[in-house]
C-alpha positions in Angstrom: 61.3 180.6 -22.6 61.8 177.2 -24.8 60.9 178.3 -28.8 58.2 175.8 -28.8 56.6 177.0 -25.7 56.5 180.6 -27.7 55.6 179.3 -30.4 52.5 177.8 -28.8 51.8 180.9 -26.9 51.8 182.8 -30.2 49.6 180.4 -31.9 47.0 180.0 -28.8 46.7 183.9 -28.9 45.9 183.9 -32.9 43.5 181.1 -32.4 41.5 182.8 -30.0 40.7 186.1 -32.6 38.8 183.5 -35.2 35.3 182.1 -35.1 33.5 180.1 -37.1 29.9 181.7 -37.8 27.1 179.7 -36.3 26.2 176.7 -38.0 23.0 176.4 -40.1 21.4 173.6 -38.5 21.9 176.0 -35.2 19.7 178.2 -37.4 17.4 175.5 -38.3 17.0 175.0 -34.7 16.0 178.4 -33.9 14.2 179.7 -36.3 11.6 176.9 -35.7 11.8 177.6 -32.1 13.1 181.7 -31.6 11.6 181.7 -28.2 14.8 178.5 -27.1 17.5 180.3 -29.4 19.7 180.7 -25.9 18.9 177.2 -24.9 19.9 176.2 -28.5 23.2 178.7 -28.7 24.0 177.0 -25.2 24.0 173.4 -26.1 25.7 174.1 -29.9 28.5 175.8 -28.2 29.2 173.4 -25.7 29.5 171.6 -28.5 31.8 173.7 -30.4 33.7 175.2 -28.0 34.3 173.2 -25.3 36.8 171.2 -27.3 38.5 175.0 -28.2 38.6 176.5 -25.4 40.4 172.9 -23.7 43.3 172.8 -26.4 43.6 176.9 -26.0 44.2 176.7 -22.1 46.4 173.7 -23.1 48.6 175.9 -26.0 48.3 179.1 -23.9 48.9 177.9 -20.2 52.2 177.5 -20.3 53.5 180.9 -18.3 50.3 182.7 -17.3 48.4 182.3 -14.5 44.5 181.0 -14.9 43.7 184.8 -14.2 45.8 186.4 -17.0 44.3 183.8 -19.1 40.7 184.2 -18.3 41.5 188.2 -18.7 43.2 187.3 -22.5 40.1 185.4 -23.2 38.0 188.2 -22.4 39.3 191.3 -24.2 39.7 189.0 -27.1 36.1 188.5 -27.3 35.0 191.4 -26.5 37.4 192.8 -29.4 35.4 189.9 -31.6 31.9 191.9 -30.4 32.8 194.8 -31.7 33.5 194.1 -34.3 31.1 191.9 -35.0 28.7 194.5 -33.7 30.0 197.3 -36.4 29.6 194.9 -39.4 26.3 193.7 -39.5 24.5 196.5 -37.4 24.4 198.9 -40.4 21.6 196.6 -41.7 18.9 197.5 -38.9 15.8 195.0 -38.9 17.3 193.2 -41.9 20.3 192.0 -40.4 19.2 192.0 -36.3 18.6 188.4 -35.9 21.6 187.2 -37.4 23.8 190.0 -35.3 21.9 188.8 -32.3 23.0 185.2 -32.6 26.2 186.1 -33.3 26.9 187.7 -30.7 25.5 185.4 -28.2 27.9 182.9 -30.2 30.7 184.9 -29.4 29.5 185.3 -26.0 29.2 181.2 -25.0 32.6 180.8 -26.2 33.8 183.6 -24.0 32.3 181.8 -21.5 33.9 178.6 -22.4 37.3 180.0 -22.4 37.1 181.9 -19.2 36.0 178.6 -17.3 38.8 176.7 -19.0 41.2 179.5 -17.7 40.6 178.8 -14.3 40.5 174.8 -14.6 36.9 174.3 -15.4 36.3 170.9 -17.7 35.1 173.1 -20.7 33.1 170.2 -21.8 31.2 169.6 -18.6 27.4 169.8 -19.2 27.3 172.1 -16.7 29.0 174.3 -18.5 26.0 175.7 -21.0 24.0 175.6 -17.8 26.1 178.3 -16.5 26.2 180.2 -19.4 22.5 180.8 -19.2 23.0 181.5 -15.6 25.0 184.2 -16.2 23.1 185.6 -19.3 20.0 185.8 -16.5 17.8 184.2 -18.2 17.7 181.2 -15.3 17.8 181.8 -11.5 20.4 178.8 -11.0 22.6 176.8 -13.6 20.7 173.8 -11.9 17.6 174.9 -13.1 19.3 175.9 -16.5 20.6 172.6 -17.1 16.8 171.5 -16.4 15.9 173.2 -19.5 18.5 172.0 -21.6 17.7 168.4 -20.7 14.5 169.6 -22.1 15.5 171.3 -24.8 17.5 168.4 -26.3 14.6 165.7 -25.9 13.2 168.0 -28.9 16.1 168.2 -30.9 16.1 165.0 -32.8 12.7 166.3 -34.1 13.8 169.6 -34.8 16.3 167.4 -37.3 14.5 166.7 -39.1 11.8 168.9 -40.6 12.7 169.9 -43.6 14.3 173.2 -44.0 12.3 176.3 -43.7 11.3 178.6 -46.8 13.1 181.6 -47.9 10.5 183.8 -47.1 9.0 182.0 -43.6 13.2 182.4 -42.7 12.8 186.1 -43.5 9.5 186.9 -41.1 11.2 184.4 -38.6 13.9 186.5 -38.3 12.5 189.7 -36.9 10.5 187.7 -34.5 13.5 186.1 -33.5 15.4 189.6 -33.0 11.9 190.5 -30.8 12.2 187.6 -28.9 16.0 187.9 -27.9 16.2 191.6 -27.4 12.9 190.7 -24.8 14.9 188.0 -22.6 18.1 189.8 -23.2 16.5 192.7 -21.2 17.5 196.3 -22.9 20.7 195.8 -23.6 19.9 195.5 -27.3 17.6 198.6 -27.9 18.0 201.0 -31.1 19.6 197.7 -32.7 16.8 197.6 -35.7 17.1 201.4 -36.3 19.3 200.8 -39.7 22.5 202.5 -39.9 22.4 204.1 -36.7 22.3 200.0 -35.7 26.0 199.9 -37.0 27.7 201.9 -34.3 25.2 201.3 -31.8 25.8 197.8 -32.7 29.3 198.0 -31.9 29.3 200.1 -28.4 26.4 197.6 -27.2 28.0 194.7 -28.5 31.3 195.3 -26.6 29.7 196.5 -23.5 27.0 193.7 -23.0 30.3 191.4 -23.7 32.2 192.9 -21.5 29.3 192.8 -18.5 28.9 189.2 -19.5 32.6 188.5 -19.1 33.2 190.8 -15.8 30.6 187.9 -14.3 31.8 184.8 -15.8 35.2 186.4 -14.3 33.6 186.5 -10.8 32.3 183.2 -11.0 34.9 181.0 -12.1 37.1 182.6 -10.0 35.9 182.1 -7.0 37.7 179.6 -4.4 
């Protein structure tokens, strides 16, 4: 294999273990809207990652086959949940809402890199549609993308409000965790017990990840 192939293979598969924490305007977003945080999430990491997860398939092709790829892509994140899950699950109700975001972060970009394994346009718009699809929080990514047409119509308002107070942030928080853990079904229960959040946090994390990824796997590779 030529060095600079290798060396791009080597660099791909370090890239992929890094990412950025969610941005704070995606914060501002949804704290003044916690009941469209996964509409949000959706559209800021389409954003984010669908440049990523192009250049990734583009440094990490070379020699693998779109399913080896889209298998890399998923124990890698999954790895990310976890770990994720362990760090900021010891804080129970304190730290729920942020480890909730965070996680459906990691999750989009998952999602974005397993579709870009198996020659999806990681920036097609359908692409956060799809997401949400396979989260089940919308029947069809058609009637997904519906609500993100919808959701960014409001964004240039959300924009600009002025940014929230330290203690509004604080009570937005937990009803942001209530709000995600209830459209996110149970897979999130025992998360604002604190301590016993931190290794639950982890196990759940890396499950729900996993499930997640086992379905964008069947999607995307269909013929």
């Amino acid at each position: 294999m030529p060095a600079r192939v290798l060396s791009a293979g080597v660099e791909a598969a370090t890239q992929i273990e890094h990412i950025e924490r969610p941005p704070k305007r995606l914060w501002d977003r949804i704290l003044a809207e916690p009941d469209r945080a996964p509409e949000y999430i959706a559209l800021a990491a389409a954003e984010r990652f669908g440049p990523q997860a192009a250049e990734w398939v583009r440094a990490a092709g070379a020699g693998h086959t779109p399913a080896e790829l889209a298998q890399m892509a998923l124990k890698k994140h999954v790895r990310l949940a976890r770990l994720e899950g362990g760090a900021l699950g010891v804080g129970g109700a304190i730290t729920a809402a942020p480890d909730l975001v965070a996680l459906l972060w990691i999750q989009s970009r998952m999602v974005f890199f397993i579709a870009a394994a198996y020659g999806y346009d990681p920036q097609h718009p359908m692409r956060p549609a799809e997401y949400l699809a396979l989260q089940g929080l919308y029947e069809t990514p058609a009637e997904a993308r519906e609500a993100l047409d919808g959701v960014g119509k409001r964004m240039a308002q959300a924009m600009t409000e002025q940014a929230l107070s330290n203690r509004r942030s604080n009570a937005l928080h937990l009803k942001l965790a209530k709000y995600i853990a209830k459209r996110m079904a149970r897979r999130y229960a025992g998360r604002l017990i604190p301590f016993i959040g931190a290794p639950l946090g982890a196990i759940q994390n890396g499950s729900a990840t996993k499930q997640l990824g086992d379905l964008a796997l069947s999607y995307y590779a269909r013929p």
